[in-house]
C-alpha positions as CSV (number, residue, x, y, z in Angstrom):
1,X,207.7,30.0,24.3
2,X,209.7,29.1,27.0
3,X,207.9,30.4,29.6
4,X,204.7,28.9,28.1
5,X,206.8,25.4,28.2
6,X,207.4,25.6,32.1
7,X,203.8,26.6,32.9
8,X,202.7,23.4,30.5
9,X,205.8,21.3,32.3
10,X,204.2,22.3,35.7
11,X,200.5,21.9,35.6
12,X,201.6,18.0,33.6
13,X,204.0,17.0,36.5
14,X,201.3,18.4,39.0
15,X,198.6,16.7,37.8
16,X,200.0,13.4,36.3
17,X,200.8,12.3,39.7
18,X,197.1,13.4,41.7
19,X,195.0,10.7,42.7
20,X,192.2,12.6,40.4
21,X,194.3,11.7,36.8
22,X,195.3,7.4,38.4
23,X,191.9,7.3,39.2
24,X,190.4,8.1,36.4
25,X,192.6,5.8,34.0
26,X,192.3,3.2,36.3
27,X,188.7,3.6,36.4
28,X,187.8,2.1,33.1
29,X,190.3,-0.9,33.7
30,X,188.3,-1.8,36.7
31,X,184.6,-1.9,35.3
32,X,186.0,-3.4,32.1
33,X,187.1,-5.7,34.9
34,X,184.8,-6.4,36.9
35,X,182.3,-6.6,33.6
36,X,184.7,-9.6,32.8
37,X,184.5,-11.7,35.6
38,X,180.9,-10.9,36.1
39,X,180.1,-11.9,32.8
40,X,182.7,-14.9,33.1
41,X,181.2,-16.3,36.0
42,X,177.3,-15.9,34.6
43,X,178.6,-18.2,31.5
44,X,180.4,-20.4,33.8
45,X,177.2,-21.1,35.9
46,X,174.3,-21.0,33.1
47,X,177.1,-23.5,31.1
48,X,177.3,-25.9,33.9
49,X,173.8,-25.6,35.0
50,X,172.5,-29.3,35.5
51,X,169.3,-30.3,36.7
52,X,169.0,-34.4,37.7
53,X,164.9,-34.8,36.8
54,X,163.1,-37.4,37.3
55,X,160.7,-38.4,34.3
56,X,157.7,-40.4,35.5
57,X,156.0,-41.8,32.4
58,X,153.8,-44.9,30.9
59,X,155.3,-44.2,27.4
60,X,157.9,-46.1,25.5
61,X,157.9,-43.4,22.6
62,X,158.1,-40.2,25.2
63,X,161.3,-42.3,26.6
64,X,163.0,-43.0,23.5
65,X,162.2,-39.5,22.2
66,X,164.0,-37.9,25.4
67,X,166.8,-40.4,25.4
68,X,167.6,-38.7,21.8
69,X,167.5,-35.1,23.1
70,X,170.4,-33.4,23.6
71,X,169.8,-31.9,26.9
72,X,171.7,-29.7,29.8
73,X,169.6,-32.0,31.9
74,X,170.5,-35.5,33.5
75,X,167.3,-37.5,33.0
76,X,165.9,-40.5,34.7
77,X,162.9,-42.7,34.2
78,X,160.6,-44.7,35.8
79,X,156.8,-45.4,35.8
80,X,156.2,-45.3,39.2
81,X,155.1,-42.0,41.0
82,X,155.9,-42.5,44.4
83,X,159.4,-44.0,43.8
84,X,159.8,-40.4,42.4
85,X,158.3,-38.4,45.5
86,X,160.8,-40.2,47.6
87,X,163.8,-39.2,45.4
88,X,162.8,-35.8,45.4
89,X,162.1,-35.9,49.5
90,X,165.5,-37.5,49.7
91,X,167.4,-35.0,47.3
92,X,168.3,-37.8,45.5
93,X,166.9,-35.3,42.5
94,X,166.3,-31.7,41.4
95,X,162.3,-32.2,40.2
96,X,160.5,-34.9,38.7
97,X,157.7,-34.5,35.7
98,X,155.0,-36.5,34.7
99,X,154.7,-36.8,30.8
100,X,151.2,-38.7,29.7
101,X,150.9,-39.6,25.9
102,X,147.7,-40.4,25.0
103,X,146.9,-40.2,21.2
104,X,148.4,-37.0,19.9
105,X,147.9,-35.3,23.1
106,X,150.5,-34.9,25.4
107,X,150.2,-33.5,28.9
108,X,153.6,-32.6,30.9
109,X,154.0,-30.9,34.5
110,X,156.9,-30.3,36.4
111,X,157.4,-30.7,40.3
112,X,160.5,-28.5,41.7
113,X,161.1,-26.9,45.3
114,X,160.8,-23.2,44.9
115,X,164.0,-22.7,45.7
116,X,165.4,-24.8,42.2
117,X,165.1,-21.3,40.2
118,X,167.7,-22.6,37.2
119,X,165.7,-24.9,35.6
120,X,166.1,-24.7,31.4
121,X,163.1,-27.3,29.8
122,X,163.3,-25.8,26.8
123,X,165.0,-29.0,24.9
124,X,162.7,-31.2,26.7
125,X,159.6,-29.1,25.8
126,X,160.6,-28.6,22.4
127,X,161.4,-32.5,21.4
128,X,157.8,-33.2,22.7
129,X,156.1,-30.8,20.9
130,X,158.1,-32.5,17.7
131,X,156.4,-36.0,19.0
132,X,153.2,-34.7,19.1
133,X,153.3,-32.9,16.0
134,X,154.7,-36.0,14.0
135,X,151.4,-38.1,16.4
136,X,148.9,-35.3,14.9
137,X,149.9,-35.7,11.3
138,X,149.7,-39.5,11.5
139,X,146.0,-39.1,12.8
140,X,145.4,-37.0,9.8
141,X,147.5,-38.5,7.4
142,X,149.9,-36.0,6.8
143,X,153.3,-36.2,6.3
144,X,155.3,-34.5,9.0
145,X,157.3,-32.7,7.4
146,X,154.7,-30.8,5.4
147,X,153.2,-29.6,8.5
148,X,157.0,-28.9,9.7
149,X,156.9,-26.5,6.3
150,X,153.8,-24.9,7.0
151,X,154.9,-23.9,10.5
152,X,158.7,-22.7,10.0
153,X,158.3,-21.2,6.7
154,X,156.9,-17.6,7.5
155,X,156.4,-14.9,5.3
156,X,159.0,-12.0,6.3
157,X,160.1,-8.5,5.4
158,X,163.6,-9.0,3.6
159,X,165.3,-5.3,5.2
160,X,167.6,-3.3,2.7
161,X,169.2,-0.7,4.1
162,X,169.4,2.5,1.1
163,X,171.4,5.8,1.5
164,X,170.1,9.1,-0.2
165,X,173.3,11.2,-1.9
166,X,173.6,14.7,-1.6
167,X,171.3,14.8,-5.4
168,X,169.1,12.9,-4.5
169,X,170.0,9.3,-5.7
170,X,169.0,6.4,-3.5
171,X,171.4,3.8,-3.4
172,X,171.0,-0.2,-1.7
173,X,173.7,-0.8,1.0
174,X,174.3,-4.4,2.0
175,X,172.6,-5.2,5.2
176,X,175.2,-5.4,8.0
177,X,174.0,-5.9,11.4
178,X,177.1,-6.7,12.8
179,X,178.7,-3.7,11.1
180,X,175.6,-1.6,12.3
181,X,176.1,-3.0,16.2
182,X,179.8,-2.3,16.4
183,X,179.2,1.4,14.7
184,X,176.8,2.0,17.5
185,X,179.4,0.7,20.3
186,X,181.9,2.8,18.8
187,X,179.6,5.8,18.9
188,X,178.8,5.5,22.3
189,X,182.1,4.6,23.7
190,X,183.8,7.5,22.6
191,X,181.3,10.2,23.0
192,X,181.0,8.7,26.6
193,X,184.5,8.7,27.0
194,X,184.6,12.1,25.4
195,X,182.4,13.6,27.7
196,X,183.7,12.3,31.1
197,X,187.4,13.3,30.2
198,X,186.2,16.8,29.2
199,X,184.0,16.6,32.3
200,X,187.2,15.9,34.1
201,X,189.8,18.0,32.4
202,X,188.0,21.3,32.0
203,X,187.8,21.3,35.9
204,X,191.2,20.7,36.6
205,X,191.5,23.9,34.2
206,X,189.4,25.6,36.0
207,X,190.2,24.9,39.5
208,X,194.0,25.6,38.7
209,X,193.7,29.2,37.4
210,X,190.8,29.8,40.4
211,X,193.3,29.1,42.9
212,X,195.6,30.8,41.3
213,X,193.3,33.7,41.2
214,X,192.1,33.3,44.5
215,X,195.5,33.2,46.6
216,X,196.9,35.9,44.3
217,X,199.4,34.3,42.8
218,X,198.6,35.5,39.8
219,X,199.6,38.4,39.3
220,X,203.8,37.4,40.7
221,X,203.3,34.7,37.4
222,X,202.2,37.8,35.0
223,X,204.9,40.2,36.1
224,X,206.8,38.0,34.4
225,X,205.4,36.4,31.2
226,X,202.5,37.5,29.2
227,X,198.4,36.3,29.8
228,X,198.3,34.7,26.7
229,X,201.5,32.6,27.5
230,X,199.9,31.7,31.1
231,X,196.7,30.4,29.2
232,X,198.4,28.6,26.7
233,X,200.7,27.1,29.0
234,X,198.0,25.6,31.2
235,X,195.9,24.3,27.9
236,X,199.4,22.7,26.7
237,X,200.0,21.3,30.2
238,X,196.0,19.8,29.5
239,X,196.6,18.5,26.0
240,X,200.0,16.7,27.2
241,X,198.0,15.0,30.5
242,X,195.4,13.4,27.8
243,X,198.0,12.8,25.1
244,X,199.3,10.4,28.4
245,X,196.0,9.1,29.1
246,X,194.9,7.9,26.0
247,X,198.5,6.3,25.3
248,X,198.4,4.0,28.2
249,X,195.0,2.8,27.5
250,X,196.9,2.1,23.5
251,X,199.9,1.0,25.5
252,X,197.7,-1.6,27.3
253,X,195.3,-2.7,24.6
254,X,198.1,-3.5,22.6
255,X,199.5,-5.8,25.3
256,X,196.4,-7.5,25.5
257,X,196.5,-8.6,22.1
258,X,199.6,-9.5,22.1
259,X,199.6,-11.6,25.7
260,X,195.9,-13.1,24.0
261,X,198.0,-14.2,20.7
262,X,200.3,-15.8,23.3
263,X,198.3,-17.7,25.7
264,X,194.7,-17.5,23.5
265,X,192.8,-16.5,26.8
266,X,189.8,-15.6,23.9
267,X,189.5,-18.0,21.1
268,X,188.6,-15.5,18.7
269,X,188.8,-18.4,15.8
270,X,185.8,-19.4,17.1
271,X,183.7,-16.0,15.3
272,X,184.6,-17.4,12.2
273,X,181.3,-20.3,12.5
274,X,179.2,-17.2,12.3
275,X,181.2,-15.4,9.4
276,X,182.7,-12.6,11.6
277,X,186.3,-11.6,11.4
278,X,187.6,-8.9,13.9
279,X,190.4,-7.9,11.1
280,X,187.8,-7.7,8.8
281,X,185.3,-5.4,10.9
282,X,188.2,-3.5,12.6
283,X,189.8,-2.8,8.8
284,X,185.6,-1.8,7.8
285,X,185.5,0.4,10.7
286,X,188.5,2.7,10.5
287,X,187.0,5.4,8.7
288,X,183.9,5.7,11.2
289,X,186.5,5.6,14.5
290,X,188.8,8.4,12.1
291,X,185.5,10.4,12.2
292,X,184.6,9.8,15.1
293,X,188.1,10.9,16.9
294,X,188.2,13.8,14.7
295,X,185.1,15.5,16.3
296,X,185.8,14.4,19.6
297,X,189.3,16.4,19.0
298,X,187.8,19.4,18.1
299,X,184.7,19.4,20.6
300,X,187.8,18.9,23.2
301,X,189.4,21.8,21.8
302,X,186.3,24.0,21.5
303,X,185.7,23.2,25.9
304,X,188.9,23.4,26.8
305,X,189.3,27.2,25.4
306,X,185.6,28.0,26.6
307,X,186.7,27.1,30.2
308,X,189.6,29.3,29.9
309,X,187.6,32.1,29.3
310,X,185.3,31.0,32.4
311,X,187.4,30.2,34.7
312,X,189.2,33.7,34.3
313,X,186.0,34.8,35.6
314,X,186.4,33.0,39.1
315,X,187.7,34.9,41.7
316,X,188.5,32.2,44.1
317,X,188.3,28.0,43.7
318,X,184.7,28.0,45.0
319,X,183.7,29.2,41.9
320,X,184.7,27.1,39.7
321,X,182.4,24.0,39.5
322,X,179.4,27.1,39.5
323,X,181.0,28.8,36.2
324,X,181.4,25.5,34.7
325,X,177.7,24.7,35.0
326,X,176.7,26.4,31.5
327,X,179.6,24.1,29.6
328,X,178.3,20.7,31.5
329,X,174.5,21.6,30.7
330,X,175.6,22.3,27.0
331,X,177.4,19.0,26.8
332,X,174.7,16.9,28.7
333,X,172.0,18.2,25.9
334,X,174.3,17.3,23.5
335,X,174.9,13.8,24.9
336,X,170.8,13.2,24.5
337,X,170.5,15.0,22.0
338,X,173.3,12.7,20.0
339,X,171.3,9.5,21.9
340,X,167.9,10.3,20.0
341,X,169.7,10.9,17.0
342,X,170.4,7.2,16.9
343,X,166.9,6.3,16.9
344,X,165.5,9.1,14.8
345,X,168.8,10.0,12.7
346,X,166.5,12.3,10.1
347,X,164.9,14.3,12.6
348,X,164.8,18.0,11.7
349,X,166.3,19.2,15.4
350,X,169.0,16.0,15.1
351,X,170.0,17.3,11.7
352,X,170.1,20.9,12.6
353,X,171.6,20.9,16.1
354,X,174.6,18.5,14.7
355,X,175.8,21.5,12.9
356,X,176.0,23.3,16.2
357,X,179.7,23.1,17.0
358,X,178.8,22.7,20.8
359,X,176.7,19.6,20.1
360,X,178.6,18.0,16.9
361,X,181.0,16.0,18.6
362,X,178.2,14.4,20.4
363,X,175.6,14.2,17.3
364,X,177.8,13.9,14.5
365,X,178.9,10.0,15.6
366,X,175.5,8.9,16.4
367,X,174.3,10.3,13.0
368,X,177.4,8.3,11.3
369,X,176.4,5.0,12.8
370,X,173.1,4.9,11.6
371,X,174.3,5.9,8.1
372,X,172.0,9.3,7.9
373,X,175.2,11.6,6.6
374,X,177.1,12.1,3.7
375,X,180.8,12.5,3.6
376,X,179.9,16.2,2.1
377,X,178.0,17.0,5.4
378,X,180.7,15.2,7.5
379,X,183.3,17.3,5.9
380,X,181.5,20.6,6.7
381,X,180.4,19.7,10.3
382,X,184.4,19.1,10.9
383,X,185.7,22.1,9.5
384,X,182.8,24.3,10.9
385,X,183.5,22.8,14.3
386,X,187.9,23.7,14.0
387,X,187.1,26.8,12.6
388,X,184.7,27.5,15.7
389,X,187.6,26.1,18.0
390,X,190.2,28.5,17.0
391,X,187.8,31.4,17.2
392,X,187.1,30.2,20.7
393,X,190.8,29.9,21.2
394,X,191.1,33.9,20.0
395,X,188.1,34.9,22.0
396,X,189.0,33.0,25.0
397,X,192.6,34.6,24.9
398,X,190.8,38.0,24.1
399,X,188.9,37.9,27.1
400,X,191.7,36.3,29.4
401,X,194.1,39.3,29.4
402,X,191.1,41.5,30.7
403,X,189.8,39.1,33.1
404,X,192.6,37.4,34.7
405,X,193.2,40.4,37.1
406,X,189.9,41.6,38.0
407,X,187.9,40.3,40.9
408,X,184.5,40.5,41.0
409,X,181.7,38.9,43.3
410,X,178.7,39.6,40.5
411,X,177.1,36.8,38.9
412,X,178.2,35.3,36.0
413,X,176.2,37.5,33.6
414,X,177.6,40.4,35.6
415,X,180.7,39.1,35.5
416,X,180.9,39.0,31.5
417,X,179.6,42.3,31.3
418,X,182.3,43.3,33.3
419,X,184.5,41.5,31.3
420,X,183.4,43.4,28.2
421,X,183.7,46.7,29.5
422,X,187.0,46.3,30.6
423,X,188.2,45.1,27.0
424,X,186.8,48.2,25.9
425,X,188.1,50.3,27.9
426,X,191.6,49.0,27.3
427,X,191.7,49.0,23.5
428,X,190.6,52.4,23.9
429,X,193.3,53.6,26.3
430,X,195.8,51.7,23.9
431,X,194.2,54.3,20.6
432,X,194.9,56.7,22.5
């Protein structure tokens, strides 16, 4: 156990401070980042966004009706067309726009240069098609606001959302969309997270026994501690370097909220006018991020031993990225595979791959955001998935002892086969 501890305290102290591990934390930070001021400075410019138009017009009403529009838009009037032309030629203004009202008919065009692309009408538009509505009905004799009825009021599907137990039963769930959207983000996030920091730490796994390997180091560490102590060292050493990593990403998130409660950089109080509380939705959402975490834990577990077992195959570093192709194809189905099941959650291949322990850390969260599993199947994915983990853990360890002094240049087929014999042989020698 000891031994085991100094190979974990190494590979942590090693890797902690490479420019690989900082960059990838700091990674995140910086898009979140950069998403931020991005998406600051877009709200900024579309809030601001003010046009000085011109409105060229022989109509009292079409005057009063725009005075009385609440518009992004400074407006000014006038009846005379060329005063307007000059304005515009003197950038006095943005645009002008000639509005005519003649019975109920209204005809509007705007003049702009072509390089004024942030021009928002829409108010403006939208008060003069009330005008000429209310002009219509008066020609007919209808009362505005029956034909206001006859055009809002449209016949729609009311959606219920229903769940099917494991008997049978259909059940009505409330329909959530906001619950629905944040299920999905949450699904997303941390099966994208999931697979880049597998992506990441299964080749630092791999790299570090290939070098190992490769400048025959090896075999001074295993004169003097066992295989299986090496292996479980290194995954240790892993397992610590992520426990880090995600506890400075909690470490800053919780800062955040507490510097926001401070200085209230994001008035979340403002949610409330659309009936959204984040306690509420966090507090509602606990039990999909639990499930969530849980088969992210395992899938970690289940790649971390298979590349144990791979990388004892390498002989030398270059071959570590080339036996680590089979894992990252395996996880990049997954990932689309876990993608479609989103959109088509009953699919026969969705329902039957996400009890493939390979592929259920990436299914199994998609298929729990859009609400097409039961707890019962959720319970058996997980333990089917651990269960698989420590068998890889016993294979991979197997496998390790034989492999983790043998050199081969074979392929990696050959290389396994090799593998195999060699166990073989060696529980054979040790019957006799």
């Amino acid at each position: 156990m000891n031994k085991m501890w100094i190979i974990a305290k190494h590979i942590y102290k090693k890797q902690v401070k490479s420019a690989g591990f900082v960059t990838l934390v700091l990674a995140p930070i910086l898009f979140i980042g950069i998403i931020l001021v991005i998406g600051y400075f877009t709200a900024t410019s579309q809030g601001t966004s003010n046009n000085n138009i011109m409105i060229v017009t022989d109509s009292s009403e079409v005057v009063e009706t725009l005075r009385a529009t609440d518009t992004n838009n400074s407006l000014e009037y006038t009846t005379n067309l060329n005063q307007a032309q000059e304005a515009l030629r003197n950038q006095v203004i943005d645009g002008y726009a000639t509005v005519e009202l003649e019975n109920a008919s209204i005809e509007a065009e705007i003049y702009v240069p072509t390089t004024n692309d942030d021009l928002d009408l829409t108010s403006e538009e939208n008060a003069l098609n009330m005008l000429r509505q209310s002009k219509s009905a008066a020609e007919m004799g209808i009362d505005a606001g029956a034909i206001q009825d006859l055009l809002l009021n449209n016949v729609t599907f009311q959606r219920n959302n229903v769940t099917i137990s494991d008997s049978g039963e259909i059940a009505s769930e409330s329909t959530d969309i906001t619950g629905r959207i944040i299920k999905t983000a949450i699904a997303y996030g941390i099966v994208f997270m999931l697979f880049m920091v597998m992506i990441f730490y299964i080749q630092i796994i791999a790299e570090e026994l290939a070098k190992e390997k490769g400048t025959r180091v090896m075999e001074i560490i295993l004169s003097s501690m066992s295989a299986s102590s090496h292996f479980y060292g290194k995954i240790l050493g892993i397992l610590m370097m992520l426990l880090t990593h995600v506890s400075i990403y909690a470490i800053l998130i919780l800062i955040a909220i507490l510097l926001n409660n401070q200085f209230n950089w994001i008035d979340l109080s403002m949610l409330d006018q659309f009936g959204i509380n984040i306690g509420s939705l966090v507090q509602d959402q606990l039990p999909m991020i639990a499930w969530t975490l849980a088969f992210a834990v395992a899938g970690l577990l289940i790649y971390l031993a298979l590349t144990g077992f791979f990388a004892s195959l390498a002989t030398k570093s270059e071959d570590a990225q080339k036996l680590n192709t089979p894992m990252t194809l395996t996880m990049v189905i997954g990932l689309y595979i876990g993608m479609f099941a989103l959109n088509s959650p009953y699919n026969s291949v969705v329902k039957i791959t996400s009890y493939i322990p390979f592929w259920t850390p990436f299914i199994m969260p998609f298929r729990i955001a859009a609400d097409s599993v039961t707890q019962t199947q959720l319970i058996i994915s997980l333990v089917v998935a651990f269960v698989f983990a420590l068998l890889c853990f016993r294979f991979a360890t197997v496998f390790y002892k034989s492999n983790v002094l043998t050199y081969s240049d074979k392929g990696i087929m050959g290389r396994i086969r090799q593998s195999y014999n060699l166990l073989k042989s060696e529980r054979l020698a040790n019957k006799e």
